[in-house]
C-alpha positions as CSV (number, residue, x, y, z in Angstrom):
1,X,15.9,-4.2,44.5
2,X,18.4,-2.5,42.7
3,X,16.4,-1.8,40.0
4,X,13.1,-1.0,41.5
5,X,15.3,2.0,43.5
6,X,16.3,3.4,40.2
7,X,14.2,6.6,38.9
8,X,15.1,6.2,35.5
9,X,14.2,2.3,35.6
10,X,10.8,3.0,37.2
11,X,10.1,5.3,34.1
12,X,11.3,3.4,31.5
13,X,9.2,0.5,33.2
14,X,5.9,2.6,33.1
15,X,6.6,4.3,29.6
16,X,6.4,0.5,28.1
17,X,3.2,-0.7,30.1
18,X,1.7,2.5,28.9
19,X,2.9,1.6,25.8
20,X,1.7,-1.8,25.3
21,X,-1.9,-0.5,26.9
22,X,-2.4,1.7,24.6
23,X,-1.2,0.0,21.3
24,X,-2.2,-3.2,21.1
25,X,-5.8,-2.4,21.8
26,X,-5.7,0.5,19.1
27,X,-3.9,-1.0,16.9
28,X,-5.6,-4.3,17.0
29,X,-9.4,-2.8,16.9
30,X,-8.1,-0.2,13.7
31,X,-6.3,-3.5,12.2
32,X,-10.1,-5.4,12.6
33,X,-11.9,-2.4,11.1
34,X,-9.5,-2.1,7.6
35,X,-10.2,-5.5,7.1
36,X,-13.5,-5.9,7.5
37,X,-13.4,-2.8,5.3
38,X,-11.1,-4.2,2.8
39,X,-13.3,-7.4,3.3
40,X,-15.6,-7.0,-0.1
41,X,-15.4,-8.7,-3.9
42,X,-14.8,-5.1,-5.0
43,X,-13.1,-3.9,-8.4
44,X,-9.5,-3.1,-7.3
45,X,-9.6,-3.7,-3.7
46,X,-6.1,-5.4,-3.8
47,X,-4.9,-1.8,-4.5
48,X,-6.3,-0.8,-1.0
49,X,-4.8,-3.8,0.4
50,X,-1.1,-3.1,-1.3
51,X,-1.6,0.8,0.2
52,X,-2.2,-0.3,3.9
53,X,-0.3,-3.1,4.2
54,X,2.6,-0.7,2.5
55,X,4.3,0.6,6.0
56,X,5.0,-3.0,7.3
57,X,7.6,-3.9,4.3
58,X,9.0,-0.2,5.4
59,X,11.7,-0.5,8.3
60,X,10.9,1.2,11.5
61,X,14.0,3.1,11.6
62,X,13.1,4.9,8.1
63,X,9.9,5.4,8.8
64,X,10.9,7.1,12.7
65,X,13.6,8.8,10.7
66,X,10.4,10.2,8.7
67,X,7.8,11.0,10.6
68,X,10.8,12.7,12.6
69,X,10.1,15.4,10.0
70,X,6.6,15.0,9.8
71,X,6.8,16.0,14.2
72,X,9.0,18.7,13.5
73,X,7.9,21.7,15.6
74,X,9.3,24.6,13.3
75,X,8.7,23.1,9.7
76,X,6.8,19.5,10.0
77,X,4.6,18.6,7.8
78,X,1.7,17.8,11.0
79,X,2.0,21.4,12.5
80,X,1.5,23.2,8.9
81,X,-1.1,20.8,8.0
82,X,-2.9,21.6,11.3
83,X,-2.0,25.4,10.6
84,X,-3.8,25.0,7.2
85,X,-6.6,23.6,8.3
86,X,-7.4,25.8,11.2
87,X,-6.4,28.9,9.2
88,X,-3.7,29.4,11.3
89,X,-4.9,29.2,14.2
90,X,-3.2,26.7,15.5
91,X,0.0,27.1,17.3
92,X,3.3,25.2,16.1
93,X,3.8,22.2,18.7
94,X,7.2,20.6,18.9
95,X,5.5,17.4,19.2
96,X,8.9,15.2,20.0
97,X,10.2,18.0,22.5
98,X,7.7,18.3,25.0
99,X,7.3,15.7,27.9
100,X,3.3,15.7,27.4
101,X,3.7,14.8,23.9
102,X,6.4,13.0,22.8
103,X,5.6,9.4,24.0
104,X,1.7,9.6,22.5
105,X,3.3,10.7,19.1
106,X,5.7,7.8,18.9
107,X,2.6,5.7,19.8
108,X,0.3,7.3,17.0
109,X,3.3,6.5,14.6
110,X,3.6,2.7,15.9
111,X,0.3,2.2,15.2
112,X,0.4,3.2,11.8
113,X,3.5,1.3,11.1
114,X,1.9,-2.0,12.4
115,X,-1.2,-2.0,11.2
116,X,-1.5,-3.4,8.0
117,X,0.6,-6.8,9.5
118,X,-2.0,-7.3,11.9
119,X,-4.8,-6.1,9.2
120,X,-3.5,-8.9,6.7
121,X,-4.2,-11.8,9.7
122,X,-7.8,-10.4,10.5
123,X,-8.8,-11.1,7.0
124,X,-7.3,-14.2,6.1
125,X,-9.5,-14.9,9.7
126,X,-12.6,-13.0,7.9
127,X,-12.4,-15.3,5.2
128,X,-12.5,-18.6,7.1
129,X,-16.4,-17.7,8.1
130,X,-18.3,-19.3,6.6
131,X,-20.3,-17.1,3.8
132,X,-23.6,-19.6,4.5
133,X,-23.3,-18.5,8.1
134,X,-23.8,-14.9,7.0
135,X,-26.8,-15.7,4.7
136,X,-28.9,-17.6,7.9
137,X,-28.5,-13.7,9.5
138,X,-29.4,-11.8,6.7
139,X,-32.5,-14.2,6.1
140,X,-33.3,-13.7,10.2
141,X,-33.0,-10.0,9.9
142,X,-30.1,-9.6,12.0
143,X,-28.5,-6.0,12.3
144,X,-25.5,-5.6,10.8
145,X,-24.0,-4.9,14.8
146,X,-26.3,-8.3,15.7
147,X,-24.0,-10.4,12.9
148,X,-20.8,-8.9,13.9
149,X,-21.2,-9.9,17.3
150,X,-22.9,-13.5,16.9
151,X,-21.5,-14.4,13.9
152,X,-17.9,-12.7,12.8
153,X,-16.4,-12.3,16.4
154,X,-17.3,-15.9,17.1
155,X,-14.8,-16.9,14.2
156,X,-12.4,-14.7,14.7
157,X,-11.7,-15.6,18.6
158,X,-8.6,-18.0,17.9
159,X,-7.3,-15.2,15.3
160,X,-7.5,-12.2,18.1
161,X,-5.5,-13.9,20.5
162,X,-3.1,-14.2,17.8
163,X,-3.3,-10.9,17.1
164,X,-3.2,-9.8,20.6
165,X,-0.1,-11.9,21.4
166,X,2.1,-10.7,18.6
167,X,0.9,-7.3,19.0
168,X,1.7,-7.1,22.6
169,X,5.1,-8.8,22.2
170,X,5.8,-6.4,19.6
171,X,4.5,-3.6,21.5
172,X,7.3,-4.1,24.9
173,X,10.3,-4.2,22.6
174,X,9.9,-0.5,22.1
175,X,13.3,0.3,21.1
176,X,14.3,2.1,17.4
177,X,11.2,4.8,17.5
178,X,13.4,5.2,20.7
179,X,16.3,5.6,19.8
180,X,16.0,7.4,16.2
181,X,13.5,10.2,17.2
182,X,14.2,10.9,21.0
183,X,16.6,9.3,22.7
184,X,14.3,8.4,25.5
185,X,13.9,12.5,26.2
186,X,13.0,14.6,26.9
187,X,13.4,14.5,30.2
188,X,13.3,10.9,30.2
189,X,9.4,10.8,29.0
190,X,10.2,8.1,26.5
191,X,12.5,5.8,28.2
192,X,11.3,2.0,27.2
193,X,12.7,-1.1,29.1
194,X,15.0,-2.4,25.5
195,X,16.2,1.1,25.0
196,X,17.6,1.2,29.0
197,X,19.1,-2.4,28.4
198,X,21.1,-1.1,25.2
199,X,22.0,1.9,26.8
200,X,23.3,0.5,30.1
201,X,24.5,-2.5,28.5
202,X,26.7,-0.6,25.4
203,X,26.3,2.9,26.0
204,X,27.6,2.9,29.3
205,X,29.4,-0.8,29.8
206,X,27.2,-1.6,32.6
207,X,26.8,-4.8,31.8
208,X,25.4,-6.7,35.0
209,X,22.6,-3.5,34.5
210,X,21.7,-4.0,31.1
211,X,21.6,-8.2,31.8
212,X,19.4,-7.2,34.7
213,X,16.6,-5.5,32.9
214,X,17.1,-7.6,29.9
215,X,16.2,-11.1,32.9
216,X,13.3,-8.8,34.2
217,X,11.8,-7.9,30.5
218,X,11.7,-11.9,29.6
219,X,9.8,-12.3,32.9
220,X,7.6,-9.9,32.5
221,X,7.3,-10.5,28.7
């Protein structure tokens, strides 16, 4: 009851829903499309592999601590990209200092931080199908949409909700894109459930606080 009173809970609480609704789903369908685009007995296609999968072996708080810079809103590297582009045009946006904005860009990094993990299990799930499986649709003139949906989805059901699961696990303990590039502002737009445990739990000494959210987010979880 305690909890559910507090404003800065509530947010925190609807900030990591939004989170984990957005994410996993995006991250999980881009993840499915590298592979099966990575998917081919090409020359050099382990190169492609090494370059997406790169990020993962990166740790989060280097690469917040980087695209920190890249959000800038006098001299990132987004802003003058999007000013080049649109022959300046386009207006300077400080992308981690505006409420509207802040949250979506720390989702847009998370997703590319995470995506070549969950990339690497959609293919080793590609390459358990059966090649002869493909064959009987090519000989029946099935569309390439038509094979996808009767013939890769079918195999790959037990490796999305492995996918799924981790991705959404991953996804609630928002907490060092947090911490390195906001600080849950502004104006508390980017408040996650982990970061208001550390912070009531260490920051301030609250401790029965920080427990509490930290019982709710394993229930929830």
């Amino acid at each position: 009851y305690v909890l559910a009173s507090d404003v800065i809970f509530m947010k925190a609480l609807v900030n990591t829903v939004l989170f984990v609704i957005v994410v996993a789903p995006v991250q999980a369908c881009l993840a499915l499309l590298l592979a099966m685009l990575i998917n081919q007995p090409l020359r050099g296609i382990n190169v492609y592999r090494t370059i997406f999968f790169m990020p993962v072996v990166i740790s989060m708080v280097v690469v917040a601590f980087l695209w920190r810079f890249i959000y800038d809103g006098d001299n990132g590297l987004l802003n003058s990209l999007l000013g080049q582009v649109s022959f300046g045009a386009f207006e300077p946006v400080d992308w981690l200092g505006q409420p509207g904005t802040a949250l979506w860009s720390i989702m847009a990094m998370s997703v590319w931080q995470g995506v070549g993990f969950h990339m690497i299990v959609w293919l080793s799930g590609l390459q358990t199908i059966s090649a002869s499986l493909y064959e009987a649709a090519a000989l029946e003139g099935a569309s390439k949409w038509q094979v996808f949906r009767y013939v890769t989805w079918p195999g790959l059901r037990n490796t999305a909700i492995l996918v799924m699961v981790v991705i959404t696990m991953q996804a609630f303990t928002l907490y060092p894109q947090i911490d390195v590039m906001t600080r849950g502002g502004p104006l508390d737009s980017t408040q996650s459930l982990v970061f208001q445990a550390v912070q009531r739990g260490y920051g301030k000494q609250d401790i029965a606080g920080g427990s509490a959210i930290s019982v709710f987010l394993f229930l929830f979880v």
